[in-house]
C-alpha positions as CSV (number, residue, x, y, z in Angstrom):
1,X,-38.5,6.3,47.2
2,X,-35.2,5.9,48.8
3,X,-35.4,2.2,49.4
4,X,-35.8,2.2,45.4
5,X,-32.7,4.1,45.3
6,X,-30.9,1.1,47.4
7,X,-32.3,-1.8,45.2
8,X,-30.6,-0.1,41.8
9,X,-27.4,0.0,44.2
10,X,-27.6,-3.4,44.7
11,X,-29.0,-4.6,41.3
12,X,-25.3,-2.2,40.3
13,X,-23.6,-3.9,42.6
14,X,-24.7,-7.3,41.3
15,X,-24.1,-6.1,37.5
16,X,-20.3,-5.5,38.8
17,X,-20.3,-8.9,40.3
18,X,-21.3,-10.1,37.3
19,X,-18.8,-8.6,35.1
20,X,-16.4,-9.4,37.1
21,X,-16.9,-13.0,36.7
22,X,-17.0,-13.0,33.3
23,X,-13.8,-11.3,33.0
24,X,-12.3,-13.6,35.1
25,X,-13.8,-16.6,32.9
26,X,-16.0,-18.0,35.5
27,X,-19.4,-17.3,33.6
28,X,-20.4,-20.6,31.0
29,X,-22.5,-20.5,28.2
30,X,-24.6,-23.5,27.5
31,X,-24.1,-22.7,23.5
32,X,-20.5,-23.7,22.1
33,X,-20.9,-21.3,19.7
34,X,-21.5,-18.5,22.0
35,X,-19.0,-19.6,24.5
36,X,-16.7,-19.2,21.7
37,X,-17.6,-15.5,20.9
38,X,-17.5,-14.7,24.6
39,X,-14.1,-16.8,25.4
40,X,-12.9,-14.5,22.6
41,X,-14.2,-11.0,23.6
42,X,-12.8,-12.4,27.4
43,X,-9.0,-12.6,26.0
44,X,-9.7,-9.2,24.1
45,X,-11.0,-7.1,26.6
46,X,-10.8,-9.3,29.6
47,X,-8.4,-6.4,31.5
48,X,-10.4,-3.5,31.3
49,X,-13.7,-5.8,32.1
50,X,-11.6,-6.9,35.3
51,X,-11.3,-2.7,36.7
52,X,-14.5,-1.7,35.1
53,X,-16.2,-4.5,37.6
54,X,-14.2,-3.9,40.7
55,X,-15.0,-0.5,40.2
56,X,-18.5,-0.4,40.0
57,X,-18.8,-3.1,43.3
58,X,-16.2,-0.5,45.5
59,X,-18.4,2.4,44.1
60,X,-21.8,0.6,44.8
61,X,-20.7,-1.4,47.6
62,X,-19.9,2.2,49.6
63,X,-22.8,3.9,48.2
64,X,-24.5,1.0,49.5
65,X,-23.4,1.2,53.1
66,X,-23.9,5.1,53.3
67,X,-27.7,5.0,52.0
68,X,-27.9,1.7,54.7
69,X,-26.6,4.1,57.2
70,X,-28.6,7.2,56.5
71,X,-31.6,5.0,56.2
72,X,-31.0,3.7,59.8
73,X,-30.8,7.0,61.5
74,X,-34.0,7.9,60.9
C-alpha cells in the first residue's frame, strides 16, 4: 500500500514537471489551432502556472524523499 502512495508522488511530481513546461512554453501542440488556444492561456496565466508547478515538484519532490527514506528503514 505504501509503495502506491510513492507512485501518486511521483505521477504529482511529474504533473508539476509538466506544468511547469508548459508555463514556460516548452510544451507543442501538433494542432495550430490548439497551439494557438494554449500559446494564449500561456501569456494569460503563464505566471501563476510557473509557482503553481514549482510548487507542487518542491512539495512532491520532499514528500518523495521522506516516504523513500521511511521505506528504507524498514
Amino acid at each position: 500500500m505504501e509503495y502506491i502512495g510513492l507512485l501518486f508522488e511521483i505521477l504529482l511530481t511529474a504533473i508539476g514537471v509538466y506544468v511547469y513546461l508548459f508555463s514556460r512554453g516548452f510544451v507543442r501542440s501538433g494542432n495550430p489551432e490548439t497551439q494557438e488556444k494554449a500559446e494564449a492561456f500561456r501569456q494569460s496565466n503563464g505566471w501563476w502556472l510557473r509557482i503553481a508547478g514549482l510548487a507542487l515538484m518542491a512539495f512532491m519532490g520532499s514528500s518523495m524523499v521522506l516516504h523513500i527514506m521511511e521505506l528504507m528503514r524498514r
